[in-house]
VOGU-3710 file (C-alpha; in Angstrom, 3 decimals, decimal comma):
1> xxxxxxxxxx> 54,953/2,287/25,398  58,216/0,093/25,346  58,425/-3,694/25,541  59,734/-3,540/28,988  56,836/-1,095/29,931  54,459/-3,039/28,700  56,013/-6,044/30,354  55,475/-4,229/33,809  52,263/-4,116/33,103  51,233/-7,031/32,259
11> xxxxxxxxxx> 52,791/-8,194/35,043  50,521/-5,736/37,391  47,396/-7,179/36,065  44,956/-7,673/39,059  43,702/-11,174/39,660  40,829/-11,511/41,635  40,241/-14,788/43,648  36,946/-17,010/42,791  35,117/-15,117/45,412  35,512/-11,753/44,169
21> xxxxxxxxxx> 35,481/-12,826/41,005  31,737/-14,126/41,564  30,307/-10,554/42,205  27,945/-9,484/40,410  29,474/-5,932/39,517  27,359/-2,687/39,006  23,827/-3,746/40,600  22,503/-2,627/43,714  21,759/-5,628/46,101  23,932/-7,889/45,010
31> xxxxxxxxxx> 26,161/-9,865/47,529  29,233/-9,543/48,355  31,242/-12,429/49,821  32,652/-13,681/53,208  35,781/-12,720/53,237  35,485/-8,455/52,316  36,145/-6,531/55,207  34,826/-3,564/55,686  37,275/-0,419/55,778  35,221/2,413/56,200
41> xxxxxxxxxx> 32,700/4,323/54,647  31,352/8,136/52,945  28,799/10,210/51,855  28,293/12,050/48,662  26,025/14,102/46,617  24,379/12,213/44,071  22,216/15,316/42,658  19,727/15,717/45,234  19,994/13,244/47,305  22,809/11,853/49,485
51> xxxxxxxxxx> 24,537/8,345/49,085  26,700/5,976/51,368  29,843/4,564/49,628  31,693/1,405/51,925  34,730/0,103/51,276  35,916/-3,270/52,008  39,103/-5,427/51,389  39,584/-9,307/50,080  41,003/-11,129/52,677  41,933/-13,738/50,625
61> xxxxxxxxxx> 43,329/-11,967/47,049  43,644/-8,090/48,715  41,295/-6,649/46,303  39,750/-3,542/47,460  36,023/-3,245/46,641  33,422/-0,384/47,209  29,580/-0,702/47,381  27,459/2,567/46,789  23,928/1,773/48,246  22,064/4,562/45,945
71> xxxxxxxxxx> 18,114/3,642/46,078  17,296/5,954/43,352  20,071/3,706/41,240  19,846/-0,054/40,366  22,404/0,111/38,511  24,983/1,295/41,115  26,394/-1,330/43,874  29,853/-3,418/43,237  32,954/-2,007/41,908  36,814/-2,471/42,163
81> xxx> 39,162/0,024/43,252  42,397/-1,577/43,247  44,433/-2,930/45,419
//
């Protein structure tokens, strides 16, 4: 990668806002915060059983966020996207 490349993307990182930064990633039940908005939501296989995947949006820093409510998974929940 060049200098100016890797310039770019440095420049690119994502910075999440307090809020979002506050999430407690990967575990099912954990909050979210008060200003993700909720974009829409899927199903998907998950071996045998079927799971619901929402997205939602920071308000505030434009993160984009999904939550995957799996019951037979505690370690599923919070994760970013992107932007």
């Amino acid at each position: 990668m060049s200098k100016e490349q890797a310039r770019q993307s440095e420049l690119k990182k994502m910075e999440l806002c307090d809020s979002c930064a506050a999430i407690q990633r990967n575990w099912r039940r954990a909050p979210g915060h008060a200003e993700l908005v909720q974009r829409g939501n899927r199903k998907e296989e998950r071996g045998a059983h079927t799971v619901t995947i929402t997205r939602y949006e920071c308000d505030r820093c434009g993160t984009a966020w999904e939550y995957e409510n799996d019951k037979a998974n505690q370690h599923a929940g919070w994760s970013v996207v992107g932007r």
